[in-house]
C-alpha atoms as a printed R data frame, in Angstrom:
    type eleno elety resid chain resno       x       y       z
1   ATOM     1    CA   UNK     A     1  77.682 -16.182 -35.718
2   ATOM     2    CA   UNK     A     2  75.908 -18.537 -38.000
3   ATOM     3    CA   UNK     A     3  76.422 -17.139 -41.557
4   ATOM     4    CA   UNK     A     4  77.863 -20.119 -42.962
5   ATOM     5    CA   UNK     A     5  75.013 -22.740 -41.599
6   ATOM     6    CA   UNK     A     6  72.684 -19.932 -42.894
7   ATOM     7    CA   UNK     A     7  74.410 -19.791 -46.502
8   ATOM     8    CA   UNK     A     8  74.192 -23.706 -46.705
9   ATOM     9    CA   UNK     A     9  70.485 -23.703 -45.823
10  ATOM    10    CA   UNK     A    10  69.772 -21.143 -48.079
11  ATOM    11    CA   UNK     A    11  71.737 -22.208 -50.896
12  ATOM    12    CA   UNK     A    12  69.861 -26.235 -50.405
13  ATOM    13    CA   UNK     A    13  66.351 -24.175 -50.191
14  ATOM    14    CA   UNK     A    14  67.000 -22.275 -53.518
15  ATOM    15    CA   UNK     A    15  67.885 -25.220 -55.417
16  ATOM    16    CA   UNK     A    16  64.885 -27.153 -54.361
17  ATOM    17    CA   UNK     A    17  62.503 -24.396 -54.939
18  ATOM    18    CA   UNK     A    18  64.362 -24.356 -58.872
19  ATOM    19    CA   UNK     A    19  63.722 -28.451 -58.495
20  ATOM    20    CA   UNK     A    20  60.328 -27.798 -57.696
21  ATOM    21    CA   UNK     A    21  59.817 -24.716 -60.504
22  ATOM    22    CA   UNK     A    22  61.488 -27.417 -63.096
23  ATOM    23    CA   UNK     A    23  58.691 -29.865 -62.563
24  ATOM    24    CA   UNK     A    24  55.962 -26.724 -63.061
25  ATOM    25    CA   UNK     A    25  57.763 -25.938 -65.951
26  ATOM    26    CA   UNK     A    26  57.786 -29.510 -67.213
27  ATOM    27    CA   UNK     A    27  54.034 -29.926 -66.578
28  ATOM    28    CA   UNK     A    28  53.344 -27.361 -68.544
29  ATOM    29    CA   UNK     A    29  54.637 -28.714 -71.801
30  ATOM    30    CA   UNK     A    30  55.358 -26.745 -74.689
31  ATOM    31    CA   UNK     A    31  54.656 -23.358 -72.860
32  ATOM    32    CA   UNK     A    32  58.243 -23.486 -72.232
33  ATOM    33    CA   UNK     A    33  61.544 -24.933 -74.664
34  ATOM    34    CA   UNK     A    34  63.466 -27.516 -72.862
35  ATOM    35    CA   UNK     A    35  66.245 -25.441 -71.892
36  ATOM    36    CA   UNK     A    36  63.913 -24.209 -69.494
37  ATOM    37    CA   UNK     A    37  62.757 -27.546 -68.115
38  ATOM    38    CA   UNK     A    38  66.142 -28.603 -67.877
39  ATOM    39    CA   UNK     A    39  67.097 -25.054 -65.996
40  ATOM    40    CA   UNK     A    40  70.175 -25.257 -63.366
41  ATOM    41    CA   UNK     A    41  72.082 -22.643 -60.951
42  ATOM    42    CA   UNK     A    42  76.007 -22.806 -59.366
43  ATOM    43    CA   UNK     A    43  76.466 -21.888 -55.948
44  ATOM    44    CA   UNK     A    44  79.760 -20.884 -54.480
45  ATOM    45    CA   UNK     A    45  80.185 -20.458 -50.893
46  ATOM    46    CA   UNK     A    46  82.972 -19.616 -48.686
47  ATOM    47    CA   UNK     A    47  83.201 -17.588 -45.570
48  ATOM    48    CA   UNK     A    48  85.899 -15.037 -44.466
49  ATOM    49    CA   UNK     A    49  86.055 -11.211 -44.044
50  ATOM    50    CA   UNK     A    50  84.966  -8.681 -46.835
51  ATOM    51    CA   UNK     A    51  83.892  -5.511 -47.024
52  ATOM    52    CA   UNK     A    52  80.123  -4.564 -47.856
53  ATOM    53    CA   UNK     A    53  78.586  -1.678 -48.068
54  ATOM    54    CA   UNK     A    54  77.801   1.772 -50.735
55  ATOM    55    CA   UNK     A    55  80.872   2.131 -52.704
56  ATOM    56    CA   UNK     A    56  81.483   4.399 -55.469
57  ATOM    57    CA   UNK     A    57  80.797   7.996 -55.268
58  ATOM    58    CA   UNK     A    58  78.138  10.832 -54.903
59  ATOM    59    CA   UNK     A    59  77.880  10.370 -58.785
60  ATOM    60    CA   UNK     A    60  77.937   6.816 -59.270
61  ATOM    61    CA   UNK     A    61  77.228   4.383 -56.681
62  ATOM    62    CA   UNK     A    62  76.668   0.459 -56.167
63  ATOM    63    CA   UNK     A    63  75.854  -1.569 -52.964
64  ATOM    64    CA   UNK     A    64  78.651  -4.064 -53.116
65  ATOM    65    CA   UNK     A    65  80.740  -6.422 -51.717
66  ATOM    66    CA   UNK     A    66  84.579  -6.914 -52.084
67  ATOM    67    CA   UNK     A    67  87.376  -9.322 -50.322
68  ATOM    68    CA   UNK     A    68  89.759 -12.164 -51.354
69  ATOM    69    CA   UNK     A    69  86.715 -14.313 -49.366
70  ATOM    70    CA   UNK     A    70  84.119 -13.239 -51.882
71  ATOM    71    CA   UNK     A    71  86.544 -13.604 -55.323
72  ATOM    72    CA   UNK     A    72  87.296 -17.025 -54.094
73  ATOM    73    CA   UNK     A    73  83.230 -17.856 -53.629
74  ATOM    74    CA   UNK     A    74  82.661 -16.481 -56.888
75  ATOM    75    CA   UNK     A    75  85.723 -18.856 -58.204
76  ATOM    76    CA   UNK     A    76  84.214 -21.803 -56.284
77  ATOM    77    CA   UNK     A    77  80.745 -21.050 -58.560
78  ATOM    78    CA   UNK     A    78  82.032 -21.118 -61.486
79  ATOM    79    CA   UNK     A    79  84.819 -24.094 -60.988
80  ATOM    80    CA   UNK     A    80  81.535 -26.539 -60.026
81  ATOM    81    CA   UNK     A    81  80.909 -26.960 -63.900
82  ATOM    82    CA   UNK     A    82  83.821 -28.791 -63.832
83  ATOM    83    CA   UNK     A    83  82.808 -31.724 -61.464
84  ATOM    84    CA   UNK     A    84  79.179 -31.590 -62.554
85  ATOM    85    CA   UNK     A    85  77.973 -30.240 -59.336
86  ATOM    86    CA   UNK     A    86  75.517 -27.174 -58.767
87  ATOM    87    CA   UNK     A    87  77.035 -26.056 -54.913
88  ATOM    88    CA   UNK     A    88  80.141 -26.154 -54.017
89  ATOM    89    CA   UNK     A    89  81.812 -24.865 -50.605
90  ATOM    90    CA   UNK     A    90  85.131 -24.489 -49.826
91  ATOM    91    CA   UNK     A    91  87.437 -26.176 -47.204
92  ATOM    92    CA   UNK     A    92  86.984 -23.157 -45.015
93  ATOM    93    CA   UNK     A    93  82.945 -22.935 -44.666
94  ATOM    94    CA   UNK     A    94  83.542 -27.021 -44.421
95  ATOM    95    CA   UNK     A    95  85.135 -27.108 -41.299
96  ATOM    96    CA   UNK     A    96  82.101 -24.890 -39.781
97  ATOM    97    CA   UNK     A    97  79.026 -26.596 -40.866
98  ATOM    98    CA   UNK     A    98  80.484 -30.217 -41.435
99  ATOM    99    CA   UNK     A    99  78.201 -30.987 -38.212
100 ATOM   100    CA   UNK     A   100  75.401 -29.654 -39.743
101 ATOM   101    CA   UNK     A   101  75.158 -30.788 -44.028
102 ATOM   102    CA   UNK     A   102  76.214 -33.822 -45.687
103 ATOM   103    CA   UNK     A   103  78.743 -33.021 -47.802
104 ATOM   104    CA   UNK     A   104  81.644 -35.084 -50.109
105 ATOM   105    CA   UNK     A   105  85.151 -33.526 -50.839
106 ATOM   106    CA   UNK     A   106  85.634 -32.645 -54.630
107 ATOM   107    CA   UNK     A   107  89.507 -31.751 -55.110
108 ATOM   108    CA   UNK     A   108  92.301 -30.134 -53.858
109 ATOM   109    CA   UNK     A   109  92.466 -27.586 -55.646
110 ATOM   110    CA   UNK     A   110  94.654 -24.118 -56.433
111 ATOM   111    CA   UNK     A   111  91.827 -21.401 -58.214
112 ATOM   112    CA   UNK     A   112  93.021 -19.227 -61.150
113 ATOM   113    CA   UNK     A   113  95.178 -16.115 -59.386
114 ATOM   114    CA   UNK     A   114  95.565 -17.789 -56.366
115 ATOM   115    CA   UNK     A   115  97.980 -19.873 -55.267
116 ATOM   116    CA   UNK     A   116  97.307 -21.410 -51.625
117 ATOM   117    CA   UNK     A   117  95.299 -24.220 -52.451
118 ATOM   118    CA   UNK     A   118  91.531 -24.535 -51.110
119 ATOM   119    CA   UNK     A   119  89.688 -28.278 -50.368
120 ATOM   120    CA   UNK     A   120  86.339 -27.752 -52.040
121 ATOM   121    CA   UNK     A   121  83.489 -30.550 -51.146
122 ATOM   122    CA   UNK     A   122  79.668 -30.546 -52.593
123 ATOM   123    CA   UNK     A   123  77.103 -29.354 -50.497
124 ATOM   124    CA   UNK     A   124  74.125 -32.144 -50.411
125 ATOM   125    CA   UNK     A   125  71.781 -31.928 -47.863
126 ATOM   126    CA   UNK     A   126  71.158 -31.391 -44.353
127 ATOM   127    CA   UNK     A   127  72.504 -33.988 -42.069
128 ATOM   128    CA   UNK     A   128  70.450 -36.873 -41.835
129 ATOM   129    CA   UNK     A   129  68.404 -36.036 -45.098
130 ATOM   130    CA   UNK     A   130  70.379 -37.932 -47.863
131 ATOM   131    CA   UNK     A   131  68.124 -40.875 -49.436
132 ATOM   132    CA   UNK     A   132  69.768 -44.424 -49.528
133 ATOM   133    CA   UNK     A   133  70.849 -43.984 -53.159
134 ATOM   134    CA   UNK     A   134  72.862 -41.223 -52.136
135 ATOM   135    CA   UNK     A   135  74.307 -42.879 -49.372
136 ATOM   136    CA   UNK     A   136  75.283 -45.827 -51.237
137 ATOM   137    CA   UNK     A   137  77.466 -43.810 -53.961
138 ATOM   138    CA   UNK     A   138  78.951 -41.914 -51.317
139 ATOM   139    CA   UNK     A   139  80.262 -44.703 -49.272
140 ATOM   140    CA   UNK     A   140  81.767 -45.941 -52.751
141 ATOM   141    CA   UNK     A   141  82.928 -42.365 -54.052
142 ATOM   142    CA   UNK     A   142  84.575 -42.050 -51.040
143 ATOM   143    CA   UNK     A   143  86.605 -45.220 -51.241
144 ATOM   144    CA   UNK     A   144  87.145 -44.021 -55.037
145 ATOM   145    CA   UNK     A   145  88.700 -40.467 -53.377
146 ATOM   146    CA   UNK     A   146  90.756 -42.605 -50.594
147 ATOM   147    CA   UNK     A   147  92.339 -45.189 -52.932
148 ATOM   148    CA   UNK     A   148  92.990 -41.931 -55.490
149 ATOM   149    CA   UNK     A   149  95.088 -39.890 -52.801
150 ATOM   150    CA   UNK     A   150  97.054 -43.419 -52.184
151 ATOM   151    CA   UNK     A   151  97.902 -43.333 -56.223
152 ATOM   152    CA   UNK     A   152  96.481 -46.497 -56.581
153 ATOM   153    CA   UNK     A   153  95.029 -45.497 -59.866
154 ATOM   154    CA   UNK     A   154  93.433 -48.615 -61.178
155 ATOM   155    CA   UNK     A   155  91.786 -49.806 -58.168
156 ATOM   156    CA   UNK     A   156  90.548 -46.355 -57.444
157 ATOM   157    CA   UNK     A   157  88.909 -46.314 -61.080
158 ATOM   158    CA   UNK     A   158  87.210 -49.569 -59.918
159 ATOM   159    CA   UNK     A   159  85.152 -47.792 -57.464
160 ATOM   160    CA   UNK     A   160  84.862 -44.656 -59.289
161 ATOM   161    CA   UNK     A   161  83.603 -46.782 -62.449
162 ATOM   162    CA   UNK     A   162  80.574 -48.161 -59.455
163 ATOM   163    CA   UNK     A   163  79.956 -44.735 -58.021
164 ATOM   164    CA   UNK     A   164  79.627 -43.087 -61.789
165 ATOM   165    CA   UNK     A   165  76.719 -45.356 -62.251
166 ATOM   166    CA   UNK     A   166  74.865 -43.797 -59.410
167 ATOM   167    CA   UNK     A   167  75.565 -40.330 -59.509
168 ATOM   168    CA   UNK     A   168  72.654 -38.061 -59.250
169 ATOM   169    CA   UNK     A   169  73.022 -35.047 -61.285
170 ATOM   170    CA   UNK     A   170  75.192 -35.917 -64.826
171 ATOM   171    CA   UNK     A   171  72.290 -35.882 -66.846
172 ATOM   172    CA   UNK     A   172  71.867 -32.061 -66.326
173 ATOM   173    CA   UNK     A   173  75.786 -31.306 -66.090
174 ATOM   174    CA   UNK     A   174  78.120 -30.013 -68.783
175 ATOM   175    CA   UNK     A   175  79.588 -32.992 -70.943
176 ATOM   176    CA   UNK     A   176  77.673 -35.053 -68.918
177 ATOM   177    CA   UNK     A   177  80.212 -34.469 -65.401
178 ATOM   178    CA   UNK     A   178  80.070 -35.683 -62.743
179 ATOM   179    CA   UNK     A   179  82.510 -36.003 -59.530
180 ATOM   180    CA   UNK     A   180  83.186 -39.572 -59.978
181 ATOM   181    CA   UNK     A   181  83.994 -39.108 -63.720
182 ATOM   182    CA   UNK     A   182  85.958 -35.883 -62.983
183 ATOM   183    CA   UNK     A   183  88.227 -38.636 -60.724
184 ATOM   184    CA   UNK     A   184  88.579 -40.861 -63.491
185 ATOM   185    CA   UNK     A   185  89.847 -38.666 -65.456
186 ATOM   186    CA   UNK     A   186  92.754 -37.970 -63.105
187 ATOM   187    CA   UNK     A   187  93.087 -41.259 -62.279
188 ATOM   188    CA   UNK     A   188  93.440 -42.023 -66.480
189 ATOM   189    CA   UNK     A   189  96.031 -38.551 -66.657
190 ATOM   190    CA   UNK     A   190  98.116 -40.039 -63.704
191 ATOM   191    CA   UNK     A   191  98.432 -43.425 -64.924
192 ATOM   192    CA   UNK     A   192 100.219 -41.727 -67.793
193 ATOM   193    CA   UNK     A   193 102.176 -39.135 -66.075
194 ATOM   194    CA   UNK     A   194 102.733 -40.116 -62.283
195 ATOM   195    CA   UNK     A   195 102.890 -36.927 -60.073
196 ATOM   196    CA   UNK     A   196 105.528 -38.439 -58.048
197 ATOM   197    CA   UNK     A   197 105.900 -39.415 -54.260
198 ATOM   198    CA   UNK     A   198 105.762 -35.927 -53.300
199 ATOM   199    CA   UNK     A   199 102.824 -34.992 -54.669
200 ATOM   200    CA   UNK     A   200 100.322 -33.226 -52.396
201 ATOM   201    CA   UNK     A   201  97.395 -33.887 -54.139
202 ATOM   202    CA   UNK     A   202  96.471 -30.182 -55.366
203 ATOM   203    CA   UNK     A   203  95.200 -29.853 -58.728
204 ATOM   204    CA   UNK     A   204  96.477 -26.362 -60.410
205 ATOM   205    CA   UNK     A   205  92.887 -25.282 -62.556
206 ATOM   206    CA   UNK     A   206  93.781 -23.429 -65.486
207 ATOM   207    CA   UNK     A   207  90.426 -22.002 -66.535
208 ATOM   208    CA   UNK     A   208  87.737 -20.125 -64.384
């Protein structure tokens, strides 16, 4: 009954045991090149039925797992290079543990192949573990995200432009991400193409 609270904890302990294995690595100076001291892992996480088990045949067999829940985890793993974060859980697994982790929303987002769209947040830490730092950006982020959904572009960049400064995790991102900038970005794109009063503020992602 608790698979997604015990996916979240998991997920949090393997990437501070890889925090912890960075610093090791680090220590031990030019044993290892810097793409190794730098090393970082995706997580994807969502929850819904699949199928698990021996699949295959008497010849040729795999233990396997296979469901629309698990493609759209393994699209949630690799979409997190595109916000600079490490793991990422969707709307569904959010609405189970959002008692338990501290967590920010991402996007709205439709994956490649699918078309319902899925609300995917960063998973941080366990609730009541984030460090004042954190906090702080969050509380700013967030007021980035709010004025964003409003379409008030500039004075969502405002915030976005304060949160940026304190985000944790850019230096070890791709193109130096991060959530905030990811924002911006949109913020910048809709300034120059409005999406119009309709809009429902899903973002179609074109790449896995």
């Amino acid at each position: 009954d608790d698979h997604a609270q015990q996916a979240c904890a998991t997920a949090l302990d393997m990437q501070q045991k890889l925090r912890e294995l960075r610093e090791k690595w680090t220590s031990e100076g030019d044993k290892w090149p810097e793409v190794v001291h730098k090393m970082r892992m995706r997580i994807g996480i969502n929850t819904g039925p699949i199928t698990t088990g021996n699949m295959g045949s008497a010849v040729r067999m795999n233990y396997t797992m296979m469901g629309d829940a698990v493609n759209l985890a393994a699209r949630l793993e690799s979409a997190a290079k595109q916000y600079g974060v490490y793991t990422m859980i969707s709307h569904i697994t959010y609405e189970i543990v959002k008692d338990d982790f501290e967590t920010r929303q991402l996007d709205k987002i439709t994956v490649v192949g699918k078309s319902e769209p899925v609300i995917i947040y960063e998973l941080l830490e366990k609730k009541g573990d984030l460090d004042s730092e954190t906090r702080k950006m969050l509380d700013i982020y967030q007021q980035g995200v709010d004025s964003f959904y409003a379409q008030q572009w500039d004075v969502a960049i405002e915030a976005l432009e304060e949160s940026e400064k304190l985000e944790p995790c850019k230096e070890f991102s791709v193109g130096n991400m991060s959530p905030s900038k990811k924002l911006i970005e949109y913020c910048n794109h809709f300034k120059s193409i409005p999406p119009g009063d309709n809009w429902d503020g899903v973002i179609k992602l074109t790449s896995k």
